[in-house]
Backbone as JSON, one array per atom type, in Angstrom:
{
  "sequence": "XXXXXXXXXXXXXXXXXXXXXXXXXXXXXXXXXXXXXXXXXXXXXXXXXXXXXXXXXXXXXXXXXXXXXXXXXXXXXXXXXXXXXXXXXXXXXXXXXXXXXXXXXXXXXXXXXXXXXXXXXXXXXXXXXXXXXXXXXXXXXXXXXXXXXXXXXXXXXXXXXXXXXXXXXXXXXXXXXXXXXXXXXXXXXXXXXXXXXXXXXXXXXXXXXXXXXXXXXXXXXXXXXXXXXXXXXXXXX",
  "N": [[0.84, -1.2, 0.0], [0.35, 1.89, -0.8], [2.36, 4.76, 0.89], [1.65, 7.42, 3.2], [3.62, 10.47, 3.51], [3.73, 12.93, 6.18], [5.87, 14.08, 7.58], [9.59, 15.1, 8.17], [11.79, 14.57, 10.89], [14.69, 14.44, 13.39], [16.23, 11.9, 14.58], [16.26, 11.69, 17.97], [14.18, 13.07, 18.96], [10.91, 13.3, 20.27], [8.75, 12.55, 18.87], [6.04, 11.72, 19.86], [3.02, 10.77, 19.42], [0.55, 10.03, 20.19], [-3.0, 10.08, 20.09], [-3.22, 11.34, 18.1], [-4.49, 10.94, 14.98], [-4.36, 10.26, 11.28], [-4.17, 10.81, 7.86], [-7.71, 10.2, 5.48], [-10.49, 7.94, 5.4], [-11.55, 5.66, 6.74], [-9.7, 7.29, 9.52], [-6.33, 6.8, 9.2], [-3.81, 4.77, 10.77], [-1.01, 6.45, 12.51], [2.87, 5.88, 12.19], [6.08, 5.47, 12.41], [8.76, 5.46, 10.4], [12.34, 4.75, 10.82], [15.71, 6.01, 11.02], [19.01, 5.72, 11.46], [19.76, 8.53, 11.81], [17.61, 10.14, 11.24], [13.64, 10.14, 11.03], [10.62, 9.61, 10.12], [7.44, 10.79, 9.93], [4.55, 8.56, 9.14], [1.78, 7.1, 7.32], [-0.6, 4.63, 6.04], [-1.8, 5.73, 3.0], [-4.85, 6.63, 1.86], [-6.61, 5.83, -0.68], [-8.18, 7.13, -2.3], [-7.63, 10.46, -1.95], [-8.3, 13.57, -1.02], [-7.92, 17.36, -1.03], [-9.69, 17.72, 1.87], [-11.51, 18.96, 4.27], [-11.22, 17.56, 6.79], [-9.0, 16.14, 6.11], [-6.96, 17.9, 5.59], [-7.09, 18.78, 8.46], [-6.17, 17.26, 9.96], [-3.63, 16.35, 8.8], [-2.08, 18.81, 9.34], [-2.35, 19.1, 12.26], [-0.76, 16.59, 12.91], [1.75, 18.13, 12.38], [1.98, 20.07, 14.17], [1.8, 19.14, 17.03], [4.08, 17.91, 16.48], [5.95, 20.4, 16.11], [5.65, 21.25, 18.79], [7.22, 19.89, 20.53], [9.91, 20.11, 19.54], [11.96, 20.27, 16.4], [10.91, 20.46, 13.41], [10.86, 19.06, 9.76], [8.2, 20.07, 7.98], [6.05, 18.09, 5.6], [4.01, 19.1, 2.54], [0.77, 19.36, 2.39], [-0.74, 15.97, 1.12], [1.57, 14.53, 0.12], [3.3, 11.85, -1.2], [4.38, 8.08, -1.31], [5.82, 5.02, -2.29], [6.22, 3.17, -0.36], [7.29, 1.98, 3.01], [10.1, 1.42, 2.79], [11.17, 2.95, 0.42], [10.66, 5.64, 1.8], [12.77, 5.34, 3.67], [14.9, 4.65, 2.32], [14.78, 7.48, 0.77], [15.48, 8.86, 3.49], [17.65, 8.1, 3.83], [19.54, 8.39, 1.85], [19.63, 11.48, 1.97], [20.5, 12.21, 4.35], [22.22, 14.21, 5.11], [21.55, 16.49, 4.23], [18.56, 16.7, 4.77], [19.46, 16.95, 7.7], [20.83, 19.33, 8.31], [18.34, 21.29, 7.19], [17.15, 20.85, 9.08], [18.52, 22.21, 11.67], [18.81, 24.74, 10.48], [16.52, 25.05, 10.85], [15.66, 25.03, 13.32], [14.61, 26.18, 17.09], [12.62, 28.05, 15.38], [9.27, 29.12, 13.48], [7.23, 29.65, 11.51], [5.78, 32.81, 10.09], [3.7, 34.2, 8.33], [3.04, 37.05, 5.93], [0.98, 38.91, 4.37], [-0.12, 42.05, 2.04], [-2.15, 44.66, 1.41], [-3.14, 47.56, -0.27], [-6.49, 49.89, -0.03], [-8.18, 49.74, -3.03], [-9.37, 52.12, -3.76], [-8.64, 54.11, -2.43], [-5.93, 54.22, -2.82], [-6.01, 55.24, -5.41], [-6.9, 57.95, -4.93], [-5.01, 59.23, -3.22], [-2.47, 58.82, -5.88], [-4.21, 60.33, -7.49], [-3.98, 62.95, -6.09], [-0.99, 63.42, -5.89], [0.54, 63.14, -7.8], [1.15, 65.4, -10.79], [0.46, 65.51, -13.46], [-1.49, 62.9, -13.48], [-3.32, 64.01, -12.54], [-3.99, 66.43, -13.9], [-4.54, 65.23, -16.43], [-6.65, 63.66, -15.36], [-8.43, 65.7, -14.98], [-8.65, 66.86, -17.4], [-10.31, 65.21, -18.86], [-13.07, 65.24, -16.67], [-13.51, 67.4, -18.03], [-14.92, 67.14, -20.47], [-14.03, 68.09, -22.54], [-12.03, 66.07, -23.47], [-10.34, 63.94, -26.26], [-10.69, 60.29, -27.61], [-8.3, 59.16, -26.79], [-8.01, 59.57, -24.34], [-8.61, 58.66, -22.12], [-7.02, 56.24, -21.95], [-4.33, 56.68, -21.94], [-4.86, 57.99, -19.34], [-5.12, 55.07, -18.08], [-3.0, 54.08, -18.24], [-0.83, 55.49, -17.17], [-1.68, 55.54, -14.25], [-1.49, 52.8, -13.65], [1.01, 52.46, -13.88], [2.23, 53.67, -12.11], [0.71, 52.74, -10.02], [2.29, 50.31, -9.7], [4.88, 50.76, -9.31], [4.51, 52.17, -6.58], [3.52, 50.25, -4.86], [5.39, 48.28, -5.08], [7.61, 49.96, -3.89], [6.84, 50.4, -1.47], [5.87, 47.45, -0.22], [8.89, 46.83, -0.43], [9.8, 48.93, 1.61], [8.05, 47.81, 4.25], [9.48, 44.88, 4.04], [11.78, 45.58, 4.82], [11.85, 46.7, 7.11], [11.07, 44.21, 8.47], [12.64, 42.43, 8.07], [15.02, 42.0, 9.37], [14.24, 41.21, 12.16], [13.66, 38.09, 11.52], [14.76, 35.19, 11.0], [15.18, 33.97, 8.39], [13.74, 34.94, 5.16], [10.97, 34.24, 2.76], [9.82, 35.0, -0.05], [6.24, 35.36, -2.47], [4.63, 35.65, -5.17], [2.36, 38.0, -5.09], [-0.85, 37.62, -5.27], [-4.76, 38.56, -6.6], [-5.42, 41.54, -4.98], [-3.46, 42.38, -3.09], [-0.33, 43.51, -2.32], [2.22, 42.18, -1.26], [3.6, 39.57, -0.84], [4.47, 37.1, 1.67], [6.91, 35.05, 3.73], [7.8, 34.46, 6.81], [10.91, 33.55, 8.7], [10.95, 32.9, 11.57], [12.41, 33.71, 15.27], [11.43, 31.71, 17.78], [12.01, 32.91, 20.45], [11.96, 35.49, 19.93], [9.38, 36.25, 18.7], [7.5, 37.64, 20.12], [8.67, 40.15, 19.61], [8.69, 40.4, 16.95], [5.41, 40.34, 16.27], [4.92, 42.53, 17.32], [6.43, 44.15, 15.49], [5.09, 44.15, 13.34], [2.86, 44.96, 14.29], [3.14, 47.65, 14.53], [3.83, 49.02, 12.01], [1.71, 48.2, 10.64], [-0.49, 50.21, 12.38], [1.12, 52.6, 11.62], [0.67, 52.53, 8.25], [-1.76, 52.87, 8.57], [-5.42, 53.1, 8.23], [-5.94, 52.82, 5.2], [-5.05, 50.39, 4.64], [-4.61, 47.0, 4.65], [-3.36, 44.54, 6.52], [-2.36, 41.18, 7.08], [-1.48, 38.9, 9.3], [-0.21, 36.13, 9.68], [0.29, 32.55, 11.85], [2.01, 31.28, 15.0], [3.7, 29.29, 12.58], [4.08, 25.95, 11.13], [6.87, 25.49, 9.6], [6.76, 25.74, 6.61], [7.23, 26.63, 3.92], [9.94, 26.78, 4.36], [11.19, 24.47, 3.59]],
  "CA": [[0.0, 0.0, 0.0], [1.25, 3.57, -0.52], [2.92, 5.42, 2.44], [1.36, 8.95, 3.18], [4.5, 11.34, 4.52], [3.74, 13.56, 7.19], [7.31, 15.35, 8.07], [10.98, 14.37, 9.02], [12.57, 15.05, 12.5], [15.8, 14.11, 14.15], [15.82, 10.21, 15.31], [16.19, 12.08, 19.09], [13.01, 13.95, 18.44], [10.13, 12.6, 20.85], [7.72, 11.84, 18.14], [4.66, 11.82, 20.22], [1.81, 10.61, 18.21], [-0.43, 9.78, 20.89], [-4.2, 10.84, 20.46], [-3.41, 11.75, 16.9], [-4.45, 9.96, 14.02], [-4.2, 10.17, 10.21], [-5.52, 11.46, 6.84], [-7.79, 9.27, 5.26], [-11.64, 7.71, 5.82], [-10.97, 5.58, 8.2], [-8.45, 7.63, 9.81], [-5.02, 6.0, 9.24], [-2.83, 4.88, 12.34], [-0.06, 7.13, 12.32], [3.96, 5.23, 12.79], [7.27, 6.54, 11.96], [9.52, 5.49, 9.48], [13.55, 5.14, 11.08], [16.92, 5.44, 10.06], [20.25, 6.13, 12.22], [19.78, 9.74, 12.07], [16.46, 10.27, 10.95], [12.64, 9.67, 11.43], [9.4, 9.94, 9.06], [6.44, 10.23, 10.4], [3.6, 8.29, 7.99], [0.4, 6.15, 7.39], [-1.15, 4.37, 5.1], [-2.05, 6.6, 2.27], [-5.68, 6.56, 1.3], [-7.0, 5.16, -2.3], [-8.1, 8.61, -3.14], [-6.87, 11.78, -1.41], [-8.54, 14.97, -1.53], [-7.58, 17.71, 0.59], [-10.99, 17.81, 2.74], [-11.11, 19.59, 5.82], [-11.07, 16.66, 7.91], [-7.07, 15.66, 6.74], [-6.05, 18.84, 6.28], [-6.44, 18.99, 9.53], [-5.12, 16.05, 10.58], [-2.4, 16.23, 8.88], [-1.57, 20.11, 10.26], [-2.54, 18.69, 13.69], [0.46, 16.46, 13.15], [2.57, 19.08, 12.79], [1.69, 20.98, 15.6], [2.4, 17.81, 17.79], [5.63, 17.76, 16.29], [6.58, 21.24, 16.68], [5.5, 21.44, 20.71], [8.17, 19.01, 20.91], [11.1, 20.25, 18.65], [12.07, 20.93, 15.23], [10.12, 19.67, 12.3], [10.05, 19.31, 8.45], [6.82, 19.84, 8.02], [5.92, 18.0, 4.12], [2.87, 19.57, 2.34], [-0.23, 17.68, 2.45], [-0.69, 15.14, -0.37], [3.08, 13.6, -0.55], [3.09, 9.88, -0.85], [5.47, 7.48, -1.65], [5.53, 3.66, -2.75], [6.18, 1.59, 1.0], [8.04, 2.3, 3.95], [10.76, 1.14, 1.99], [10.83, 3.96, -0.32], [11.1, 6.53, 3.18], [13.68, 4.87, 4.68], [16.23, 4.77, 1.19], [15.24, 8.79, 0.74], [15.99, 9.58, 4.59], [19.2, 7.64, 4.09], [20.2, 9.4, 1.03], [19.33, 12.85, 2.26], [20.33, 12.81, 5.41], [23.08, 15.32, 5.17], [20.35, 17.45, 3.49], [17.79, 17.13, 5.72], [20.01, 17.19, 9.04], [21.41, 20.22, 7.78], [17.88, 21.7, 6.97], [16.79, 20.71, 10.85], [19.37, 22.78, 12.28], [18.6, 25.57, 10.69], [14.87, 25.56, 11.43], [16.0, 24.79, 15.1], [13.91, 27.34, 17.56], [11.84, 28.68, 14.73], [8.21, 28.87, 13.5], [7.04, 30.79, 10.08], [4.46, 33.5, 9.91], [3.1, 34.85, 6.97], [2.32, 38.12, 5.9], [-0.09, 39.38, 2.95], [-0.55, 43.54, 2.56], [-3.07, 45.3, 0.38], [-4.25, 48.68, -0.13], [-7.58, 49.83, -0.58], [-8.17, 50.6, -4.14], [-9.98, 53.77, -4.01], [-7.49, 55.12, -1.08], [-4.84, 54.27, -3.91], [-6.52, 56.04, -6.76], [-7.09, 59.16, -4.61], [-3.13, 59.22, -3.42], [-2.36, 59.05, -6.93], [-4.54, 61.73, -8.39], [-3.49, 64.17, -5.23], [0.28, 63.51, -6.04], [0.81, 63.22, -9.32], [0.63, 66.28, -11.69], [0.24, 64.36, -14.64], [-2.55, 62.46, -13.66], [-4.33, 64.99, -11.97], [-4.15, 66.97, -15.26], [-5.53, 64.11, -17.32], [-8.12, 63.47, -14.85], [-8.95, 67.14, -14.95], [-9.04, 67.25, -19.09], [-11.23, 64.22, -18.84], [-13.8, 65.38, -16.6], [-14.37, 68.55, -18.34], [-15.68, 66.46, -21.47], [-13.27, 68.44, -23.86], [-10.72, 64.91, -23.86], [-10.27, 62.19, -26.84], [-10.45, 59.23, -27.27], [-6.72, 58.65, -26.48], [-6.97, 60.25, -22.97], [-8.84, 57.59, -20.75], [-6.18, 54.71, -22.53], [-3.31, 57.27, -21.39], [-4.86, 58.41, -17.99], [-5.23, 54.21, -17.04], [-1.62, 53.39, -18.48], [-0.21, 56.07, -16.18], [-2.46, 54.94, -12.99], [-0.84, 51.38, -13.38], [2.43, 52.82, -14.01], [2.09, 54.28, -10.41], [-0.13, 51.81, -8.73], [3.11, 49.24, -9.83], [5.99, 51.55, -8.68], [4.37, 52.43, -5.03], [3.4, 49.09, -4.43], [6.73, 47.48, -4.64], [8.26, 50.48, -3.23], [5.58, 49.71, 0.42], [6.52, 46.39, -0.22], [10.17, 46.97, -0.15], [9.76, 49.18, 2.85], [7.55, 46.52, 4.93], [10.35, 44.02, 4.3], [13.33, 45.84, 5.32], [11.15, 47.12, 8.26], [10.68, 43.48, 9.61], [13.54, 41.25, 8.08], [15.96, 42.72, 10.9], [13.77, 40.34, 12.93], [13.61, 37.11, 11.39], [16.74, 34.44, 10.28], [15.33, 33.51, 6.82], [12.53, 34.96, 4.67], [10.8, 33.8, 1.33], [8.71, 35.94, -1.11], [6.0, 34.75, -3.26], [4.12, 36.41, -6.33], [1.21, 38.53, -4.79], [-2.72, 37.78, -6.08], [-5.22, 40.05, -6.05], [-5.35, 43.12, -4.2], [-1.78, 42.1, -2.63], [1.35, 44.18, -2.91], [2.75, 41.51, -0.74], [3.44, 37.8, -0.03], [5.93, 36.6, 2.04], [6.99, 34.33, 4.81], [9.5, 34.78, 7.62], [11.17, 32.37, 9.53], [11.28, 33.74, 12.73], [12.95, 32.56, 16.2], [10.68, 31.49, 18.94], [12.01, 34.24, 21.16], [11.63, 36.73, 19.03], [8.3, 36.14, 17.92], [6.68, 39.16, 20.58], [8.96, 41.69, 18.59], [8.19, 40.48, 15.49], [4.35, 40.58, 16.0], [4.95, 44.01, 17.95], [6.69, 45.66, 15.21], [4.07, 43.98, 12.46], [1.56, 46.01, 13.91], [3.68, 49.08, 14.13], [3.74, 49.14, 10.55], [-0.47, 48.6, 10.41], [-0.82, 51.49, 12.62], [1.72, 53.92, 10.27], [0.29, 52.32, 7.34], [-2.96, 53.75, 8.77], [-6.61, 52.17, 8.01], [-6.41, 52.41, 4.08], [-4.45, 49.02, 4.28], [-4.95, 45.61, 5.23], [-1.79, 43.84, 6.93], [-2.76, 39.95, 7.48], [-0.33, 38.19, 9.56], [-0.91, 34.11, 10.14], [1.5, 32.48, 12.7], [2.5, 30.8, 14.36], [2.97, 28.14, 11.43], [5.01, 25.0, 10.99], [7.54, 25.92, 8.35], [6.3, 24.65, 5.12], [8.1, 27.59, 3.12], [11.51, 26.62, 4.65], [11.58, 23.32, 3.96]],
  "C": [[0.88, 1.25, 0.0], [1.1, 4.39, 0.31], [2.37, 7.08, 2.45], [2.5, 9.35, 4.36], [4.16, 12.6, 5.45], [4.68, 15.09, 7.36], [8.2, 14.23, 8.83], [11.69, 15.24, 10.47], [13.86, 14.04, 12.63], [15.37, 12.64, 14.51], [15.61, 11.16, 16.58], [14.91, 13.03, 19.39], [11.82, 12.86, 19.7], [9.02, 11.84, 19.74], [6.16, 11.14, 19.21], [3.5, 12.28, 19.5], [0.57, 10.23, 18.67], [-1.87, 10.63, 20.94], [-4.56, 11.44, 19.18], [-3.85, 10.53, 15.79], [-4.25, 10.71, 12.28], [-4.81, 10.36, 9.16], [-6.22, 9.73, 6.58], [-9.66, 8.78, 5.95], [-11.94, 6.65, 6.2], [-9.84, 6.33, 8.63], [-7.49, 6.47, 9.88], [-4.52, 5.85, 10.58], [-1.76, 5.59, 11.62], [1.23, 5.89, 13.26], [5.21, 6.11, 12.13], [8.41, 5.36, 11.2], [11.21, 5.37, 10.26], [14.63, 4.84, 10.46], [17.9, 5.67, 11.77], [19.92, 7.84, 13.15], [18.69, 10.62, 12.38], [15.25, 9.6, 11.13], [11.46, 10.35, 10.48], [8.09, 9.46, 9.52], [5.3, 10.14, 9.39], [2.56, 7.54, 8.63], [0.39, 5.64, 6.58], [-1.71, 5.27, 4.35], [-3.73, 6.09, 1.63], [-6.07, 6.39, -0.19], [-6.91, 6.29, -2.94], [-8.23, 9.31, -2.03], [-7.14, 13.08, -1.67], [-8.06, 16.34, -0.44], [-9.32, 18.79, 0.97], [-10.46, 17.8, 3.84], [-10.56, 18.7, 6.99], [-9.54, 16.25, 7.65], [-6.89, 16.43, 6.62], [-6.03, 19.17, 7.83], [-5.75, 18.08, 10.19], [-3.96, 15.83, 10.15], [-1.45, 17.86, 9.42], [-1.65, 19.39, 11.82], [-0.83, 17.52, 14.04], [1.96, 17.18, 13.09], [2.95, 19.97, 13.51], [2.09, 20.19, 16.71], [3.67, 18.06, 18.05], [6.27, 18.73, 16.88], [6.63, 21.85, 17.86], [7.33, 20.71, 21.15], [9.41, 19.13, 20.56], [10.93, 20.35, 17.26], [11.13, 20.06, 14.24], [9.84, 19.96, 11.26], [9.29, 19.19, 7.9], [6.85, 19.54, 6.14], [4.29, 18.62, 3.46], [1.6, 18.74, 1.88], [-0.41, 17.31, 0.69], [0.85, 14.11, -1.09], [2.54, 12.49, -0.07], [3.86, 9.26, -1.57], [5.12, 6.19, -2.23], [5.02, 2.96, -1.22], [7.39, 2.58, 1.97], [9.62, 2.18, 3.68], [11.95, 2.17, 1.46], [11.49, 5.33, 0.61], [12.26, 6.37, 3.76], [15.01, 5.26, 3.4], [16.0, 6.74, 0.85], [15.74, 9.22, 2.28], [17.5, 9.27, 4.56], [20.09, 8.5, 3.16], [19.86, 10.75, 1.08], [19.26, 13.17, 3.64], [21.46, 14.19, 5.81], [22.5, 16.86, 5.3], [19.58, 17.7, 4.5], [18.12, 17.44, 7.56], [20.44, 18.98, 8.92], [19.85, 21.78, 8.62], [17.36, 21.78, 8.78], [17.17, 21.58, 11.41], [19.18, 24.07, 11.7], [17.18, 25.94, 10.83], [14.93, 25.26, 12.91], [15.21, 25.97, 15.58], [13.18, 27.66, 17.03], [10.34, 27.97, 14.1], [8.32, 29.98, 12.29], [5.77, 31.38, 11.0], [4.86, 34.26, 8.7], [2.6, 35.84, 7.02], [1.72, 38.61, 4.49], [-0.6, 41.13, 3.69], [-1.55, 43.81, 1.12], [-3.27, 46.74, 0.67], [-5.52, 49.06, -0.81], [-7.37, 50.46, -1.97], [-8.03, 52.28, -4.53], [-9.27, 54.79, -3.77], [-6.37, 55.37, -2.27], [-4.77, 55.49, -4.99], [-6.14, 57.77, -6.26], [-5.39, 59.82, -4.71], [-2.35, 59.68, -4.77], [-2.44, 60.48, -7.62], [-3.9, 63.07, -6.89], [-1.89, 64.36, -5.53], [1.2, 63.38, -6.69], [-0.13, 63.85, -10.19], [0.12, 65.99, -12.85], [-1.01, 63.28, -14.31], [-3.79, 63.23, -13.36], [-4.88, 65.77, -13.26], [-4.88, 65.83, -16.14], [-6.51, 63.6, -16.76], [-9.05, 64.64, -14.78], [-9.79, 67.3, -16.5], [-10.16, 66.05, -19.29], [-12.48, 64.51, -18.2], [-14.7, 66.55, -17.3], [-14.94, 68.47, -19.58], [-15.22, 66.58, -22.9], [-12.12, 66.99, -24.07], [-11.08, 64.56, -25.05], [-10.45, 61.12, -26.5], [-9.39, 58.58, -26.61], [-6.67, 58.69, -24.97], [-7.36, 59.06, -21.79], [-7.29, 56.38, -21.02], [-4.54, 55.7, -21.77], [-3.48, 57.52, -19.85], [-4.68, 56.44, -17.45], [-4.1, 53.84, -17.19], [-1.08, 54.47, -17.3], [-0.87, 55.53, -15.03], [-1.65, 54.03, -12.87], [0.11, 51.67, -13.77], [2.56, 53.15, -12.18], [1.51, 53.34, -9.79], [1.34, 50.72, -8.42], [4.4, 49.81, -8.64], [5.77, 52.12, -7.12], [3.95, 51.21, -4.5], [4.31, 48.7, -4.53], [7.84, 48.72, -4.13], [7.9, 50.28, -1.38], [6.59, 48.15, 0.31], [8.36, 45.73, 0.45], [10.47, 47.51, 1.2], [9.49, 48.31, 4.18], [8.74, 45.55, 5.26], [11.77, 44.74, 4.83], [12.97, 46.78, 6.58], [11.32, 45.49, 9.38], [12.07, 42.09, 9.03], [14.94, 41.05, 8.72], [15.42, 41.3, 11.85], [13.65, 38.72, 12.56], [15.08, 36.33, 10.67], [15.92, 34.46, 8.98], [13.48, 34.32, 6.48], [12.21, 34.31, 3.17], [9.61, 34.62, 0.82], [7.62, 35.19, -2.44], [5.11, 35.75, -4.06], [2.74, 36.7, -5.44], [-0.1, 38.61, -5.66], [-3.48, 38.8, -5.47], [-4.94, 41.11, -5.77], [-3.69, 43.35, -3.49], [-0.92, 43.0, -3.09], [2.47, 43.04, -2.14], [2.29, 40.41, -0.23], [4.34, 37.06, 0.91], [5.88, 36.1, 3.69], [8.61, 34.55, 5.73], [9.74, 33.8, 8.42], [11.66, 32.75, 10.67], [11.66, 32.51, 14.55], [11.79, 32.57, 17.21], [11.02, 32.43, 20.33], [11.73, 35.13, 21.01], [10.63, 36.93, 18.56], [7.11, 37.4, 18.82], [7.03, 40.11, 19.68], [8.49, 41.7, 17.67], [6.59, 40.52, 15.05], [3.95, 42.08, 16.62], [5.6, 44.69, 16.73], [5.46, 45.37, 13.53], [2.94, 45.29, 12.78], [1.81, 47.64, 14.5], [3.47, 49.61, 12.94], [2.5, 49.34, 10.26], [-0.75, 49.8, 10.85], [0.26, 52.47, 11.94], [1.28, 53.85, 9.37], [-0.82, 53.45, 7.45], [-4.32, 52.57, 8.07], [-6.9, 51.98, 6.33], [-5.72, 51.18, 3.37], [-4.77, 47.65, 5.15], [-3.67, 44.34, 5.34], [-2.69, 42.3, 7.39], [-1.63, 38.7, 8.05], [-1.18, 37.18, 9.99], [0.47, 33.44, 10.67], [1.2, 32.04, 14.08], [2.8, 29.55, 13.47], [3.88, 27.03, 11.23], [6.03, 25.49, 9.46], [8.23, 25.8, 7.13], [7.23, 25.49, 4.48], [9.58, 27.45, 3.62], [11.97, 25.46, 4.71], [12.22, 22.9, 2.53]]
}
């Protein structure tokens, strides 16, 4: 049957799995996988595998376990392998790799941050502080424009909406990456000017949610700062 992976820890790792169980409809028993160095905690992998609420949480719930207890590479739900087999020949050949990777997620926990500003707030900003748009929003309302001028006033807008959003952006991060050992950036959807994950130390994690919402209150209310945290640390694995 095929092995559903979990996350790797240290052999010296408690691996307390008690009370937990496993994705899957019957829940799976959860066991661990060993080598010398290393440890994989798995199940039996279900026929078919969707991610429904009930394993994502069970398999987050095993990662939360884990990380009460010490370090943990948390894997993202849906890995699965052949057999126990299979676990045991990648922990062996990657244990350099993944010992490595242990050590530096030692102490730490991710949180995530996502920023937006409100549209409208944007727009306004814009037309108040740029002459050039103000002027083409001016020649536009007074009905004397072309055709040309809306296609020029929205190419300038998103010339500017681009260039102050990754300038915030830029700010934000060199505001809070003082505080964390490792960060990672990912392509912002939507409304987003920002995506990004920090890998922050477990001591440090008051400052770093104290100076997060330093930043919200300077930002001021026409933005939306969304920090999530703290999180097993899928992005640093």
């Amino acid at each position: 049957m095929a092995v559903y992976v979990y996350s790797i820890v240290l052999a010296t790792h408690p691996q307390r799995l008690d009370g937990l169980h496993g994705v899957g409809d019957p829940p799976a028993t959860l066991r661990t996988v060993r080598t010398e160095m290393l440890s994989a905690v798995v199940s039996d992998a279900p026929e078919e595998l969707r991610p429904k609420r009930r394993d994502l949480g069970a398999h987050q719930a095993v990662q939360e376990q884990l990380m009460a207890d010490g370090t943990v590479l948390p894997l993202q739900f849906g890995f699965t392998t052949v057999d126990d087999d299979a676990v045991r020949a990648v922990l062996e050949d990657g244990a350099d790799k993944f010992s490595e990777r242990l050590r530096a997620l030692e102490g730490c926990v991710e949180y995530h941050l996502k920023a937006a500003q409100d549209e409208d707030a944007l727009l306004r900003q814009i037309l108040r502080e740029s002459d050039e748009a103000r002027e083409l929003n001016e020649e536009m309302r007074s009905g004397r424009s072309g055709p040309e001028l809306p296609l020029a006033l929205g190419e300038l807008v998103s010339q500017e909406v681009q260039a102050r959003q990754e300038r915030l952006a830029v700010e934000v991060l060199d505001a809070l990456r003082g505080l964390a050992r490792e960060e990672r950036s990912s392509q912002p959807t939507g409304n987003d000017f920002l995506n990004v994950s920090f890998l922050v130390e477990r001591d440090n994690e008051k400052t770093f949610r104290g100076a997060e919402q330093d930043i919200a209150k300077e930002l001021g209310e026409d933005f939306d700062l969304r920090l999530l945290g703290p999180l097993p640390a899928y992005s640093f694995v």
